[in-house]
C-alpha positions as CSV (number, residue, x, y, z in Angstrom):
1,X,0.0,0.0,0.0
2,X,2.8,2.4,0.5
3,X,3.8,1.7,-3.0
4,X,0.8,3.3,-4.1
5,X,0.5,5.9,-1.6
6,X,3.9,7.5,-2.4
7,X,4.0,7.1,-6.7
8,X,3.8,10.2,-8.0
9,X,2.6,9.0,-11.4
10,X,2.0,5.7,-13.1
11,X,5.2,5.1,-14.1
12,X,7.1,5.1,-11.0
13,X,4.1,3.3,-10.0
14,X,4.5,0.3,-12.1
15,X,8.3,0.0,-11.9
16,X,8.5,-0.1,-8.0
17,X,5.3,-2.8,-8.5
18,X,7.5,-4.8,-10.8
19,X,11.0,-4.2,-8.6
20,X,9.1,-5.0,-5.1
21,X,6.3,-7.3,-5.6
22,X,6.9,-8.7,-8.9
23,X,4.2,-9.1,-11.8
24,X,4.7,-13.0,-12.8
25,X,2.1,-15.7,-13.1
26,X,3.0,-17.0,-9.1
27,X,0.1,-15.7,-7.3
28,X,2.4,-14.6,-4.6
29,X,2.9,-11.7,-7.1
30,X,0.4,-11.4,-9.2
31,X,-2.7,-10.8,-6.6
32,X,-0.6,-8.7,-4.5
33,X,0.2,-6.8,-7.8
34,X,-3.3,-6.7,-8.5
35,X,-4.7,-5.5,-5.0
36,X,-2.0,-2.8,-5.4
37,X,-3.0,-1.4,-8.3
38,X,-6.6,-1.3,-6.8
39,X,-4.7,0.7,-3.8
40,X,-3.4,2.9,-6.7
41,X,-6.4,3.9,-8.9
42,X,-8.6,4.5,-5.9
43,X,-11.1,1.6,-7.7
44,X,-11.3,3.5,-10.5
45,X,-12.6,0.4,-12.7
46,X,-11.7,1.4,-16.1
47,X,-8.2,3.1,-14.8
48,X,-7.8,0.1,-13.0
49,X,-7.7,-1.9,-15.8
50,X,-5.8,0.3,-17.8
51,X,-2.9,0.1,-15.2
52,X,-2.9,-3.8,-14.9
53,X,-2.9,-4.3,-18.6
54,X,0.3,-2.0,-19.0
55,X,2.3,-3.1,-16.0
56,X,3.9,-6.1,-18.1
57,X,4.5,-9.9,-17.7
58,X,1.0,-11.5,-16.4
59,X,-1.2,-8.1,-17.6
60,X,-4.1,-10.6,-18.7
61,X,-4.3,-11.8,-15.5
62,X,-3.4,-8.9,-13.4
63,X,-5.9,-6.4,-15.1
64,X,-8.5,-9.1,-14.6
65,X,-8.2,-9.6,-11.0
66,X,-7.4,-5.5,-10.5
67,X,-10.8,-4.9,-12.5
68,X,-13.1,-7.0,-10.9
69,X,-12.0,-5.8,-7.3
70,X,-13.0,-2.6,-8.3
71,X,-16.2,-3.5,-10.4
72,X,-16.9,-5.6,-7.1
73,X,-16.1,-2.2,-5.3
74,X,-17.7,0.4,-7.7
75,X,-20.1,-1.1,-9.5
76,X,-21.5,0.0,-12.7
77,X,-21.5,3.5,-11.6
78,X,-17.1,3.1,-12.0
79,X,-18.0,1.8,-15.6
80,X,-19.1,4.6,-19.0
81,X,-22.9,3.8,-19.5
82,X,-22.0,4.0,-23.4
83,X,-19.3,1.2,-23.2
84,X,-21.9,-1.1,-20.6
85,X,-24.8,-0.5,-23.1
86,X,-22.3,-1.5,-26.2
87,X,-21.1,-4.8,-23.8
88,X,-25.0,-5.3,-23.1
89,X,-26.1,-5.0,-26.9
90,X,-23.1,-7.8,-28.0
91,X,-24.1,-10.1,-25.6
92,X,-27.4,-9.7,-24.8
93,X,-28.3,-13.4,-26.7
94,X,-26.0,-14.6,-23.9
95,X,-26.5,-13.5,-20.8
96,X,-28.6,-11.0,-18.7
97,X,-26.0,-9.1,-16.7
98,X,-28.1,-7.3,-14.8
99,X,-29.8,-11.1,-13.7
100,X,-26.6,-12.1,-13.4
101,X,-25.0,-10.1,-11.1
102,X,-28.6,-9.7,-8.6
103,X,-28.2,-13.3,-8.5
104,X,-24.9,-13.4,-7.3
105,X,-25.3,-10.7,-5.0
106,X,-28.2,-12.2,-3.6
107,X,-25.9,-15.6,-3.4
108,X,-23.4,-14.0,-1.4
109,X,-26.2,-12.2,0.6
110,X,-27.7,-15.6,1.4
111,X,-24.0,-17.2,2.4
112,X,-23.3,-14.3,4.4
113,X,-27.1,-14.5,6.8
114,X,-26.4,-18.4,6.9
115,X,-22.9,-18.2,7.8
116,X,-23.4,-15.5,10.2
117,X,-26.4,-17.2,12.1
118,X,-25.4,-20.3,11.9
């Protein structure tokens, strides 16, 4: 967290990600690469995935982790309406992502009541 507290831009960001935690495909890197770039953008989802994609070595996997902790975080208000209604229209013979996402809210909502009271 310090890492992303004290970068003053996204370079120096990325480098001292790279240099101190590392950006491979071992998950001791990769997540805390991830969860540090969260720490970074503030949750910003779409500068979120920005920086994961361009910090190098594992981006895929980094920018995918990184994004969905700040969707989970932000929601669709982090996300441009124009570019959730073009991702809507494309896949709307697919899915339902509004159906899909109540449901696993309400999933995690249920896990959470039956965990909590037993």
């Amino acid at each position: 967290m310090a890492i992303a507290a004290q970068a003053p831009d996204d370079h120096s960001f990325m480098s001292r990600m790279e240099g101190l935690v590392g950006n491979s495909v071992l998950a001791a890197e990769s997540v805390p690469a991830a969860v540090g770039i969260v720490a970074y953008t503030g949750g910003d989802p779409m500068r979120t995935i920005a920086i994961g994609a361009s910090i190098g070595n594992d981006t895929d996997s980094i920018a995918t982790m990184a994004g969905a902790i700040a969707g989970a975080w932000r929601g669709l208000a982090g996300v441009p309406a124009d570019l959730c209604a073009e991702f809507e229209a494309a896949n709307r013979a697919d899915f339902d992502l509004g159906a899909i996402a109540a449901g696993l809210g309400d999933l995690a909502w249920r896990h959470w009541q039956e965990r909590r009271h037993g």
